[in-house]
VEXLUMBA-351932 format. One line per field, with one value per atom (N, C-alpha, C): residue number from 1; atom name; x negated, y negated, z negated. Coordinates in nm, 3 decimals. Layout:
<nodes>
nr	(NUM,...)
atom	(CA,...)
x	(X,...)
y	(Y,...)
z	(Z,...)
</nodes>
This chain:
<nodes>
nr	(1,1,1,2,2,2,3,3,3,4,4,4,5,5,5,6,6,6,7,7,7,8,8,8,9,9,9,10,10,10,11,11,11,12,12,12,13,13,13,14,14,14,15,15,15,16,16,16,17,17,17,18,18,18,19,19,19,20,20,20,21,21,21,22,22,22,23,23,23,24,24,24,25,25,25,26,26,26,27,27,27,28,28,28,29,29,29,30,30,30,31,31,31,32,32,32,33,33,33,34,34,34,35,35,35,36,36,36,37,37,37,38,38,38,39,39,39,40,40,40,41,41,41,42,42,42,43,43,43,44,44,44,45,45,45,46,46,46,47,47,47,48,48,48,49,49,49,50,50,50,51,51,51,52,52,52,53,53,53,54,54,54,55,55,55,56,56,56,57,57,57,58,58,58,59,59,59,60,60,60,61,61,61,62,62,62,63,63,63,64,64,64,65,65,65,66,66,66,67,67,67,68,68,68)
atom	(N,CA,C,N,CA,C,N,CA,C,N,CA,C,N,CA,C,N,CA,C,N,CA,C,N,CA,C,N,CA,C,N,CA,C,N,CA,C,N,CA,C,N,CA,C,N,CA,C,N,CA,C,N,CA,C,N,CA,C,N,CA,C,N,CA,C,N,CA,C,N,CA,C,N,CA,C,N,CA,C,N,CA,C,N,CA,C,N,CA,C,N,CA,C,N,CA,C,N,CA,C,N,CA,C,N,CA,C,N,CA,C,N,CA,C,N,CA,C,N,CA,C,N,CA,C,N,CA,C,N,CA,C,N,CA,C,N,CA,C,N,CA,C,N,CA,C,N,CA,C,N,CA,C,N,CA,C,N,CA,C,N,CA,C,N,CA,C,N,CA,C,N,CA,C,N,CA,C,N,CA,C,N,CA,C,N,CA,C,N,CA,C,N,CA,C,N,CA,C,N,CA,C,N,CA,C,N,CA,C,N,CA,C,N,CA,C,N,CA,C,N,CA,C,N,CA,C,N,CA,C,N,CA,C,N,CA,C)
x	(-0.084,0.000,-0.088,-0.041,-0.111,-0.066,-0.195,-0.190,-0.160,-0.128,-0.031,-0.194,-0.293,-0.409,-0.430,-0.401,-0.409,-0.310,-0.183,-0.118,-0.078,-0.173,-0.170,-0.309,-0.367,-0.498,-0.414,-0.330,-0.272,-0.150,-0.110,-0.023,-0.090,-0.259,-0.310,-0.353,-0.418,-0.440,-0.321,-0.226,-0.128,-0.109,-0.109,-0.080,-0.237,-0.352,-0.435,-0.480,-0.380,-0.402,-0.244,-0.182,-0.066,-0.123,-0.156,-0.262,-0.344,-0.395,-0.517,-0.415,-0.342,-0.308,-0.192,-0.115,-0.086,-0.149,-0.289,-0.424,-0.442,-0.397,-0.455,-0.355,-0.261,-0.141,-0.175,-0.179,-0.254,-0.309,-0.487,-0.593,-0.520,-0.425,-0.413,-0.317,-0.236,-0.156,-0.222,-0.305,-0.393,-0.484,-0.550,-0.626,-0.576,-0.440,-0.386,-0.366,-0.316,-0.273,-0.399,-0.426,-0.515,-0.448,-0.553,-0.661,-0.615,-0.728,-0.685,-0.812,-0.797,-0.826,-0.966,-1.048,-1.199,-1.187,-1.204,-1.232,-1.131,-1.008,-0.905,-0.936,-0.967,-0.933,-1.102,-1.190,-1.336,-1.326,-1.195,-1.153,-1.125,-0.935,-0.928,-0.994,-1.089,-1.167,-1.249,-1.324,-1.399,-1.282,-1.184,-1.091,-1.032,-1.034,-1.026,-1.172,-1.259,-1.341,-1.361,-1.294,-1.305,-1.242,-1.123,-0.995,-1.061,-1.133,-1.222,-1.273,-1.387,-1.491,-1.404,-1.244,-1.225,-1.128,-1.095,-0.958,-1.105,-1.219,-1.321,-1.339,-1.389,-1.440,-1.298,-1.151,-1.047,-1.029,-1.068,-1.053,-1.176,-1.340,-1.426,-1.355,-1.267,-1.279,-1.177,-1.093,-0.996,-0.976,-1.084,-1.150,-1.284,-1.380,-1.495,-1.577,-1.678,-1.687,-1.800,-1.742,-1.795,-1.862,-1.985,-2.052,-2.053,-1.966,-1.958,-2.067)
y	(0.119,0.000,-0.125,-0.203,-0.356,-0.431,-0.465,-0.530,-0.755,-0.811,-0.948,-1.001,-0.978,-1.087,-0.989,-0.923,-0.886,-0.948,-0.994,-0.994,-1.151,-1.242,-1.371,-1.351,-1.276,-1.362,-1.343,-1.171,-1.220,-1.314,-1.345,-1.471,-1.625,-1.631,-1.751,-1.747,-1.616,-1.549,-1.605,-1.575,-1.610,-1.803,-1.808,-1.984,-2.050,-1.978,-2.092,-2.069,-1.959,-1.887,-1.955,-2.001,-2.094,-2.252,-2.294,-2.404,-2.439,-2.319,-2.337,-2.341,-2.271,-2.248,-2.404,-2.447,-2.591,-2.687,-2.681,-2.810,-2.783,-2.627,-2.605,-2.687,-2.679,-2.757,-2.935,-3.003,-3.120,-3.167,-3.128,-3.116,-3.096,-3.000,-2.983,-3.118,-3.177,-3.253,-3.418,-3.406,-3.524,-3.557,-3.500,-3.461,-3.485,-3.454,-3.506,-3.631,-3.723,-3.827,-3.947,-4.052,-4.143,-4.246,-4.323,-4.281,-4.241,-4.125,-4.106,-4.141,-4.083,-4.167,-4.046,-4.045,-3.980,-3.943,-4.015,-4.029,-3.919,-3.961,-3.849,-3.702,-3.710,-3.560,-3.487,-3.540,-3.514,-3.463,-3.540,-3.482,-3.385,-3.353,-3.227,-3.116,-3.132,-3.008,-2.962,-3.061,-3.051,-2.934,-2.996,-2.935,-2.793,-2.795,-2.659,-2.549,-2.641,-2.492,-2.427,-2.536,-2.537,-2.424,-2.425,-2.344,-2.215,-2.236,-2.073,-1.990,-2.066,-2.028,-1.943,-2.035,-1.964,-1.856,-1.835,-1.727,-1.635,-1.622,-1.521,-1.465,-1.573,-1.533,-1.454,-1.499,-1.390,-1.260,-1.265,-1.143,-1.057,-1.123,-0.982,-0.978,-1.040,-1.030,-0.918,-0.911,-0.789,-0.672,-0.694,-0.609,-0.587,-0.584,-0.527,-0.447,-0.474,-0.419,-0.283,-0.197,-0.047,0.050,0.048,0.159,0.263,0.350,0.502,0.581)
z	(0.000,0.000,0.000,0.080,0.069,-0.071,-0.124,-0.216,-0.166,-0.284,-0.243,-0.242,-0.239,-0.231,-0.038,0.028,0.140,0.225,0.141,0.252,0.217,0.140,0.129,0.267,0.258,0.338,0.529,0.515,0.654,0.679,0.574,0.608,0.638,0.590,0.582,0.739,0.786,0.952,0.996,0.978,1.132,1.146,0.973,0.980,1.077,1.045,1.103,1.277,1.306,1.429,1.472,1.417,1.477,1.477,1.401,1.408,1.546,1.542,1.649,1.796,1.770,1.908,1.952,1.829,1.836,1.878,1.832,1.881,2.027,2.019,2.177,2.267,2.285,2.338,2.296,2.218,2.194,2.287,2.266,2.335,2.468,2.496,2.660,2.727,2.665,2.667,2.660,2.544,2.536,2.639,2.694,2.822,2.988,2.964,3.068,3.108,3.001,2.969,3.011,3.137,3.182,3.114,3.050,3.008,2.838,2.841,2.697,2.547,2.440,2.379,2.338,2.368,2.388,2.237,2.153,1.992,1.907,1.959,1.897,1.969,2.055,2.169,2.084,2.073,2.014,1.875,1.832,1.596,1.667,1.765,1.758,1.804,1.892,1.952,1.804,1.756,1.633,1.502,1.509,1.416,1.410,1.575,1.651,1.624,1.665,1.607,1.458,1.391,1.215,1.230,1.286,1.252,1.333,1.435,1.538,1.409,1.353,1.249,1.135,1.077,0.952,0.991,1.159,1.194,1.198,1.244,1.255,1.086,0.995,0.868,0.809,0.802,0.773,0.800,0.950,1.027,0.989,0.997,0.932,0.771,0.700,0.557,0.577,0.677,0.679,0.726,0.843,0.948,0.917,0.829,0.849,0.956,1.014,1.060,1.036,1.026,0.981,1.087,1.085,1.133,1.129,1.147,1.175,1.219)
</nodes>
């Protein structure tokens, strides 16, 4: 059985993997837009990889990866 500190960390996984994929739409939208605003579009890419780095560090914390 999954214990509630497992299934807080995959509930924190889907929130920052909905996140990311929100900025992604942003960024895609912001980008379109002439002229746009360099400074903002530069936080969210920056913010976006924050959110890359901690959906990776969740996923080895849940997924290990094990050498057989």
């Amino acid at each position: 059985m999954i214990d509630e500190s497992t299934q807080e960390l995959h509930r924190r996984l889907a929130d920052l993997r909905s996140e990311h994929r929100d900025l992604d739409d942003v960024i895609t939208r912001l980008s379109e837009d002439v002229p746009f605003d360099q400074i903002k579009l530069s936080r969210l890419k920056k913010r976006k990889l924050v959110l890359k780095d901690q959906i990776k560090a969740l996923e080895n914390v849940l997924l290990p990866d094990i050498i057989a």
